[in-house]
N, CA, C and O atoms as a GROMACS GRO file, in nm:
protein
  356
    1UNK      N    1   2.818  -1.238  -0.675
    1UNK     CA    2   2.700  -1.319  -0.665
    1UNK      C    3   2.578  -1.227  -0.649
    1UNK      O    4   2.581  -1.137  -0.565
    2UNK      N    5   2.470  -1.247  -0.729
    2UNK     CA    6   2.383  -1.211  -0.708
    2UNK      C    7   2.254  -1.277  -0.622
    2UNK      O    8   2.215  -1.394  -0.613
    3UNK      N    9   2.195  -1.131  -0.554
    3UNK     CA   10   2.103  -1.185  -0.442
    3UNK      C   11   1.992  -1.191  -0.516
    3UNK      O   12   1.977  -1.114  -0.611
    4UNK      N   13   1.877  -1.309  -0.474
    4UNK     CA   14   1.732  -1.289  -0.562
    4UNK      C   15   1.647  -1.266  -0.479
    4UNK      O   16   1.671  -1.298  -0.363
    5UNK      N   17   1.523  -1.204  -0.512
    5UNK     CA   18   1.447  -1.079  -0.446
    5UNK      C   19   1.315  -1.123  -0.457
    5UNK      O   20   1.288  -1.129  -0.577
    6UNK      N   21   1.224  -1.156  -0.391
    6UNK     CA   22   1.088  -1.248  -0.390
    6UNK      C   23   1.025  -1.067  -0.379
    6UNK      O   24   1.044  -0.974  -0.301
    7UNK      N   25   0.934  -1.093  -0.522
    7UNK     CA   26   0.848  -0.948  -0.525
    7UNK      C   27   0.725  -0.964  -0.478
    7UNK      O   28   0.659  -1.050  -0.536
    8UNK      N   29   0.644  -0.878  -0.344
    8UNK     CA   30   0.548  -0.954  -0.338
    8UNK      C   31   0.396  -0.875  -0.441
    8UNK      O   32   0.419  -0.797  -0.533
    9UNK      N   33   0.281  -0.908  -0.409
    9UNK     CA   34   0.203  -0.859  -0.457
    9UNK      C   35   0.095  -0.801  -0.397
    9UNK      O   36   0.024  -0.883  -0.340
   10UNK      N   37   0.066  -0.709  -0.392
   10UNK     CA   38  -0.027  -0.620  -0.292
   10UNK      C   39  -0.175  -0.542  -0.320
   10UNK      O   40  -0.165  -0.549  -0.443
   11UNK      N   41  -0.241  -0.507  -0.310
   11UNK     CA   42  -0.347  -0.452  -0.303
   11UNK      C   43  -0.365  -0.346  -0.219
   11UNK      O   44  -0.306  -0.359  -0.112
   12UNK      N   45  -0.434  -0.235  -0.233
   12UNK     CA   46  -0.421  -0.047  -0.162
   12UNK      C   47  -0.598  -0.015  -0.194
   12UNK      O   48  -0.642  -0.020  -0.309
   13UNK      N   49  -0.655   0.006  -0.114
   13UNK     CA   50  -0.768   0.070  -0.136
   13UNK      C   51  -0.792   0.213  -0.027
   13UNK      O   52  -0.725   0.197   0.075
   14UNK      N   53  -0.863   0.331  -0.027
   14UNK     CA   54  -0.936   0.398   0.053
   14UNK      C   55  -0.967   0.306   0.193
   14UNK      O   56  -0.986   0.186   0.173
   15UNK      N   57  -0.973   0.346   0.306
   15UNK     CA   58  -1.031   0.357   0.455
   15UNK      C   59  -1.172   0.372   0.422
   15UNK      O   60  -1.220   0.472   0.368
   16UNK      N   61  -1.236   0.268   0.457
   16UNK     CA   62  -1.404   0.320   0.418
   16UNK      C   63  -1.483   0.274   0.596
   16UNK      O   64  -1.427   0.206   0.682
   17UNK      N   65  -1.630   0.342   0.606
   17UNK     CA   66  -1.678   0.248   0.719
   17UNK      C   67  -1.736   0.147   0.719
   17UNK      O   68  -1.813   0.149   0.623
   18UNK      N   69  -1.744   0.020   0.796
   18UNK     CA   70  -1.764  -0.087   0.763
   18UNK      C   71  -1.926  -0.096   0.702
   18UNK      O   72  -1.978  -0.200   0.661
   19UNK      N   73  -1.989   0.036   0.705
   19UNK     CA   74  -2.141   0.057   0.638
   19UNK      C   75  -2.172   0.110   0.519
   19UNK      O   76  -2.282   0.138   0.471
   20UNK      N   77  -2.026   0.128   0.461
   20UNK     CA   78  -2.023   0.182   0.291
   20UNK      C   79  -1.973   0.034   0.255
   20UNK      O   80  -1.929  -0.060   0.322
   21UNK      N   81  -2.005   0.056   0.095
   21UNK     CA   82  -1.947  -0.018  -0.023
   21UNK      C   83  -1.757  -0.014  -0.028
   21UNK      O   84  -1.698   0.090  -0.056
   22UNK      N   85  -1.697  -0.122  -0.003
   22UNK     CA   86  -1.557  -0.145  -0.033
   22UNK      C   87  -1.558  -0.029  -0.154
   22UNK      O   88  -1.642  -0.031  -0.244
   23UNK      N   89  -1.447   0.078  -0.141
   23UNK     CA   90  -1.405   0.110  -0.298
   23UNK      C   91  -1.305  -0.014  -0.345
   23UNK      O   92  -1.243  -0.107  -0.294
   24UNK      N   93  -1.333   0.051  -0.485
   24UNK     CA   94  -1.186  -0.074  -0.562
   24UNK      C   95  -1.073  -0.098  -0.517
   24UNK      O   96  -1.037   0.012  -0.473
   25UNK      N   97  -0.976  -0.184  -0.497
   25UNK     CA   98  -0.898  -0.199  -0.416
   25UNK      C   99  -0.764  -0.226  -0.590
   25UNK      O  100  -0.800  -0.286  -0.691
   26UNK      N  101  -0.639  -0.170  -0.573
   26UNK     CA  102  -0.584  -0.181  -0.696
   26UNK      C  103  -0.454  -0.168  -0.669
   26UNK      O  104  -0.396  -0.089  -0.594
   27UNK      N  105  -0.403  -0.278  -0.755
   27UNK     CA  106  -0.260  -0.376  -0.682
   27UNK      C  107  -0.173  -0.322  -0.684
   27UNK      O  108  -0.203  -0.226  -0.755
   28UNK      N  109  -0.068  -0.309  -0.654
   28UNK     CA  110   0.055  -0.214  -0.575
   28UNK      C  111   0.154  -0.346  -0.552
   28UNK      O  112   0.115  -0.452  -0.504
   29UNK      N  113   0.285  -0.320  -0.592
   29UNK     CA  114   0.402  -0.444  -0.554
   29UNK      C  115   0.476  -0.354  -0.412
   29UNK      O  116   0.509  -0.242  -0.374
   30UNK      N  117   0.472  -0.476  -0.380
   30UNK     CA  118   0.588  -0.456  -0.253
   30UNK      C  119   0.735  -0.417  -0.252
   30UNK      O  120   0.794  -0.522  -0.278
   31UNK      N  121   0.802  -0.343  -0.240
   31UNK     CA  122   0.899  -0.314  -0.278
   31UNK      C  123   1.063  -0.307  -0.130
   31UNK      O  124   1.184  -0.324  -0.137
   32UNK      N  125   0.950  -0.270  -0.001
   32UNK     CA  126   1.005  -0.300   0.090
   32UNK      C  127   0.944  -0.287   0.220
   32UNK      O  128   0.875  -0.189   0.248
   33UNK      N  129   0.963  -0.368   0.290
   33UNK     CA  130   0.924  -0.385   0.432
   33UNK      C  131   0.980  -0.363   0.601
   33UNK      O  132   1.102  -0.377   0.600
   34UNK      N  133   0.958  -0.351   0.660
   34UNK     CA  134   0.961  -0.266   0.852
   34UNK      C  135   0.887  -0.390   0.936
   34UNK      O  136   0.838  -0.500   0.907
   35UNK      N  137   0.901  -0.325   1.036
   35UNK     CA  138   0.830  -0.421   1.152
   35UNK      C  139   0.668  -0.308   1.127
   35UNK      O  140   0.576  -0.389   1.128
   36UNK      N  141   0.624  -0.206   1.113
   36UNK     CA  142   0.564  -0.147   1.116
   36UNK      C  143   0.490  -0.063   0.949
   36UNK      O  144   0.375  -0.024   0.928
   37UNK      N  145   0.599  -0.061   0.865
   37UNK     CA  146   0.598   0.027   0.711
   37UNK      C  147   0.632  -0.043   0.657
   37UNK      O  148   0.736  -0.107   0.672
   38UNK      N  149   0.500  -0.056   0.526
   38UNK     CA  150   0.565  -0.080   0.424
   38UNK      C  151   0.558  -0.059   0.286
   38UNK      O  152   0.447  -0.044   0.234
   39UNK      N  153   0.657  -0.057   0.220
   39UNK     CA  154   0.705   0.041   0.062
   39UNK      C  155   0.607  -0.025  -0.012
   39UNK      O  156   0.567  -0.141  -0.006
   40UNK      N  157   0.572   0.078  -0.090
   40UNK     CA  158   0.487   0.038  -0.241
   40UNK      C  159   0.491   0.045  -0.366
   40UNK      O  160   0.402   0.130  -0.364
   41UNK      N  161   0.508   0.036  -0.455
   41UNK     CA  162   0.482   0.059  -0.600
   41UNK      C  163   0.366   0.050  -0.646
   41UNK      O  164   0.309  -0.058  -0.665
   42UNK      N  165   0.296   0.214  -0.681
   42UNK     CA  166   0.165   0.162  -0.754
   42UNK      C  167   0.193   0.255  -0.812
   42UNK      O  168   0.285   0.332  -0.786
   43UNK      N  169   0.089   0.264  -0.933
   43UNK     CA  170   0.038   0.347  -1.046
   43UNK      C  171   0.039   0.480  -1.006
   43UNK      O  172   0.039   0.517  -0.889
   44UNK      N  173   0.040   0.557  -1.114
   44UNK     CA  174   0.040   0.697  -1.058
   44UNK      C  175  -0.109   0.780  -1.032
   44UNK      O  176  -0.126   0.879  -0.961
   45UNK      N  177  -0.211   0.708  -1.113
   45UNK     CA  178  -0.316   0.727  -1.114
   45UNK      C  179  -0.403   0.648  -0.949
   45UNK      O  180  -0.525   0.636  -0.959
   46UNK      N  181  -0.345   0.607  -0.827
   46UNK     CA  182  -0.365   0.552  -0.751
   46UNK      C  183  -0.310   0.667  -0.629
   46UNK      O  184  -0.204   0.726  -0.648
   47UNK      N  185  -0.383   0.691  -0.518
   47UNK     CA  186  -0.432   0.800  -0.440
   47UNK      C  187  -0.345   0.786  -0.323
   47UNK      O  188  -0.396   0.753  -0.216
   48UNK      N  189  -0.220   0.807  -0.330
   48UNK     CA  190  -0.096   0.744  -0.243
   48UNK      C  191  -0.098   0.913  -0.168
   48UNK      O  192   0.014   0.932  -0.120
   49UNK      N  193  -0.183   1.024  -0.148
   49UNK     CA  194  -0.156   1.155  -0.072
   49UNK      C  195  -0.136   1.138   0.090
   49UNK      O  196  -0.213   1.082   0.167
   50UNK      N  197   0.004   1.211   0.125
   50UNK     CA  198   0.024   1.181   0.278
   50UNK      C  199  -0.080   1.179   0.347
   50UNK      O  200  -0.185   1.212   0.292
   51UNK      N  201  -0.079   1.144   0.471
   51UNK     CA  202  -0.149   1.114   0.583
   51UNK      C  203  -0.311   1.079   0.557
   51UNK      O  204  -0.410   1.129   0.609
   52UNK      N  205  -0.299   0.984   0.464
   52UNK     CA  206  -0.445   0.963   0.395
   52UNK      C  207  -0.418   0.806   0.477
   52UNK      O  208  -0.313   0.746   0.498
   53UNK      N  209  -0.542   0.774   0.508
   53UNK     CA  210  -0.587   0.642   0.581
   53UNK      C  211  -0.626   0.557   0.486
   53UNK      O  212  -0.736   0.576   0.433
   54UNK      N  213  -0.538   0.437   0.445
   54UNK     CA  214  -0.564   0.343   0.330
   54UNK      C  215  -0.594   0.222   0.420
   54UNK      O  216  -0.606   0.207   0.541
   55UNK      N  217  -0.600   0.152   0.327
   55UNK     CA  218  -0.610  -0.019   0.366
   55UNK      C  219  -0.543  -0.116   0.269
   55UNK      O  220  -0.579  -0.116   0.151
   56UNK      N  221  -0.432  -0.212   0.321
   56UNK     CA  222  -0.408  -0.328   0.239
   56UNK      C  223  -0.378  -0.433   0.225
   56UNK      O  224  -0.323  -0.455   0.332
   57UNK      N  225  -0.372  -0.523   0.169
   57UNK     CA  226  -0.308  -0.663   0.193
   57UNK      C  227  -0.260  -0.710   0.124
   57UNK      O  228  -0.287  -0.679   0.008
   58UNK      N  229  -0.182  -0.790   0.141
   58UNK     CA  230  -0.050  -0.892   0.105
   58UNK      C  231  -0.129  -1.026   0.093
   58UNK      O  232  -0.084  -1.106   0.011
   59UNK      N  233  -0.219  -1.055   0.151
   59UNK     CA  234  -0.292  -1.199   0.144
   59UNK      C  235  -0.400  -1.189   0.140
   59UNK      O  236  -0.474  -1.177   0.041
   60UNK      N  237  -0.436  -1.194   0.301
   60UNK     CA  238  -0.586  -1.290   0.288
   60UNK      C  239  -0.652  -1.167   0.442
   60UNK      O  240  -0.753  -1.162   0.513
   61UNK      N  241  -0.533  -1.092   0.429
   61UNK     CA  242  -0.604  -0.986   0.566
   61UNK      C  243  -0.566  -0.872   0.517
   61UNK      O  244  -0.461  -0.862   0.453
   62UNK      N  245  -0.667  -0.746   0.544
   62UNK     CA  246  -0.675  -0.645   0.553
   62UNK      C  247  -0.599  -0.563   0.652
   62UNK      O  248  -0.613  -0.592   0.771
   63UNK      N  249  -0.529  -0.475   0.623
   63UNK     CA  250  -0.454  -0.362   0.731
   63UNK      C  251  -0.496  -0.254   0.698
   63UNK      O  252  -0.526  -0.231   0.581
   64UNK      N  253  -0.508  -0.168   0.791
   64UNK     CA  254  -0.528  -0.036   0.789
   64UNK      C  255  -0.383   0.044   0.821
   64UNK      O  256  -0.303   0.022   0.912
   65UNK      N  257  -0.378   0.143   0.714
   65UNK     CA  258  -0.255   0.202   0.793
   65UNK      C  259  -0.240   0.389   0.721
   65UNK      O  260  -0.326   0.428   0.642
   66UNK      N  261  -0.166   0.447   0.748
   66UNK     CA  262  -0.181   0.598   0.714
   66UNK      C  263  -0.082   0.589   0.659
   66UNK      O  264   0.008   0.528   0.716
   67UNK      N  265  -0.051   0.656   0.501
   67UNK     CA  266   0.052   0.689   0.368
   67UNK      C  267   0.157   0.817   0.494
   67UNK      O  268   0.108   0.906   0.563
   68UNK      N  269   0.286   0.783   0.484
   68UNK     CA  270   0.394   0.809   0.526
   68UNK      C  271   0.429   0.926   0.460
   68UNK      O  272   0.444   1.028   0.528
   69UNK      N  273   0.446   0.929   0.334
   69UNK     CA  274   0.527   1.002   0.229
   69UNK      C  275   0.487   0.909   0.110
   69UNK      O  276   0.478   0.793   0.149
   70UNK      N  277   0.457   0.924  -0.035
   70UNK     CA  278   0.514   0.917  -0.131
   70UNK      C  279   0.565   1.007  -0.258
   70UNK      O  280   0.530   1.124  -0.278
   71UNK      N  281   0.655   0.931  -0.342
   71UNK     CA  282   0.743   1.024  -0.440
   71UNK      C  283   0.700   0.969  -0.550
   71UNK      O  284   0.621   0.875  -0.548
   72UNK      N  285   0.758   1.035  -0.688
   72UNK     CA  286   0.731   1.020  -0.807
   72UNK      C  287   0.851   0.894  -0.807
   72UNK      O  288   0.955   0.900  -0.742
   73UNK      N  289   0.816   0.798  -0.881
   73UNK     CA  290   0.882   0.683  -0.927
   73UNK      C  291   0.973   0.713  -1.080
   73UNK      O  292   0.974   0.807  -1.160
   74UNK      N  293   1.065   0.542  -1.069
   74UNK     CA  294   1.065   0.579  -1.269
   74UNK      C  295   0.998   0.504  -1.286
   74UNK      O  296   0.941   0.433  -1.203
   75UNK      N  297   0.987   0.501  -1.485
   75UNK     CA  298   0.894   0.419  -1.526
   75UNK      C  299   0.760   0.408  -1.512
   75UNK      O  300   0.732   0.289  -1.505
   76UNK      N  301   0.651   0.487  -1.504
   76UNK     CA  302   0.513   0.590  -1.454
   76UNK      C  303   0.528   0.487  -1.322
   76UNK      O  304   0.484   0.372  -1.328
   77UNK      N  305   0.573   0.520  -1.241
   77UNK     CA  306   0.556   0.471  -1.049
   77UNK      C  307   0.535   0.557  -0.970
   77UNK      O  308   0.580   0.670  -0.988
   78UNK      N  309   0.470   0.529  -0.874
   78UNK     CA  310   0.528   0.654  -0.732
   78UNK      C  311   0.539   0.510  -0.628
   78UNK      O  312   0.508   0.391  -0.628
   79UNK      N  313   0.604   0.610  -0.546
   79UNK     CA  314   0.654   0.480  -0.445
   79UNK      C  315   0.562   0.539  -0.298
   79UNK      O  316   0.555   0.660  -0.274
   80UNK      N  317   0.535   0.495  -0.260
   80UNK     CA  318   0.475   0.546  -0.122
   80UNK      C  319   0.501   0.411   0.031
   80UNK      O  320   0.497   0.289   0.040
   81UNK      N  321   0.518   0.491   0.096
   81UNK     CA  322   0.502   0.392   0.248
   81UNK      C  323   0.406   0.430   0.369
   81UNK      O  324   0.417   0.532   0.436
   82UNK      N  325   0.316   0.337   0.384
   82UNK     CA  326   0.246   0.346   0.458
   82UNK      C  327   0.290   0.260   0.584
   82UNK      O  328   0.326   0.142   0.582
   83UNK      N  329   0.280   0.360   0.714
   83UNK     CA  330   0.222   0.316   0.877
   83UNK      C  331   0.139   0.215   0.893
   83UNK      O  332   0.022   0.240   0.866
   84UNK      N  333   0.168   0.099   0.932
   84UNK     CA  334   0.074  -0.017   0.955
   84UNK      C  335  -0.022   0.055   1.108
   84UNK      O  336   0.047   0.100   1.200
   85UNK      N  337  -0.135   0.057   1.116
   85UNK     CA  338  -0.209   0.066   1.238
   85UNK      C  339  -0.246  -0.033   1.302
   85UNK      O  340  -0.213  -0.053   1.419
   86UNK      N  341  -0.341  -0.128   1.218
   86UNK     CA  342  -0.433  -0.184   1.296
   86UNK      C  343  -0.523  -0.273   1.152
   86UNK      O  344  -0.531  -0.221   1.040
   87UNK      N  345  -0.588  -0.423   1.188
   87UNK     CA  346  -0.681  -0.462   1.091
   87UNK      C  347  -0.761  -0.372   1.081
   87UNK      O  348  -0.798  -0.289   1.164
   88UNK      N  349  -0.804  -0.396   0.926
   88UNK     CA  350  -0.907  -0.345   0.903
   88UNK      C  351  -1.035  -0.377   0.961
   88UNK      O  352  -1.031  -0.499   0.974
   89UNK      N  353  -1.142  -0.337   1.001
   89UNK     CA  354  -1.286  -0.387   1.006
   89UNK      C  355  -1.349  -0.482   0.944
   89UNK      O  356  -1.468  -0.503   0.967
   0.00000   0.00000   0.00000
């Protein structure tokens, strides 16, 4: 039997201060989740470098959290997991 797998859909932008311009924020699938981390799939052209302070959401709220590790994916991916901190501003 096969298990079915609800993919979610996500969004990753830069840490900015709440007195700059939002950078672009650019969608990333969910791939897996923690009480605290969680996995990403984005583009390779998307700024997944360790201990870089991102921001993202799954809905309708903003998180702030710091990139864990990511690796080269297949299929042009990298996978990265980010440290949940704290809302964003």
């Amino acid at each position: 039997m096969s298990e079915s797998r609800e993919i979610a859909s996500a969004f990753i932008r830069p840490a900015f201060a709440a007195d700059d311009t939002a950078p672009l924020a650019r969608p990333a699938t969910v791939v897996d989740v923690s009480d605290q981390t969680i996995g990403l799939r984005v583009r390779p052209d998307v700024d997944v470098t360790p201990n870089q302070v991102v921001e993202l959401t799954v809905g309708d709220t903003w998180r702030r959290g710091r990139v864990v590790w990511s690796r080269n994916g297949v299929r042009d991916a990298v996978i990265a997991y980010v440290e949940l901190t704290e809302p964003a501003p």
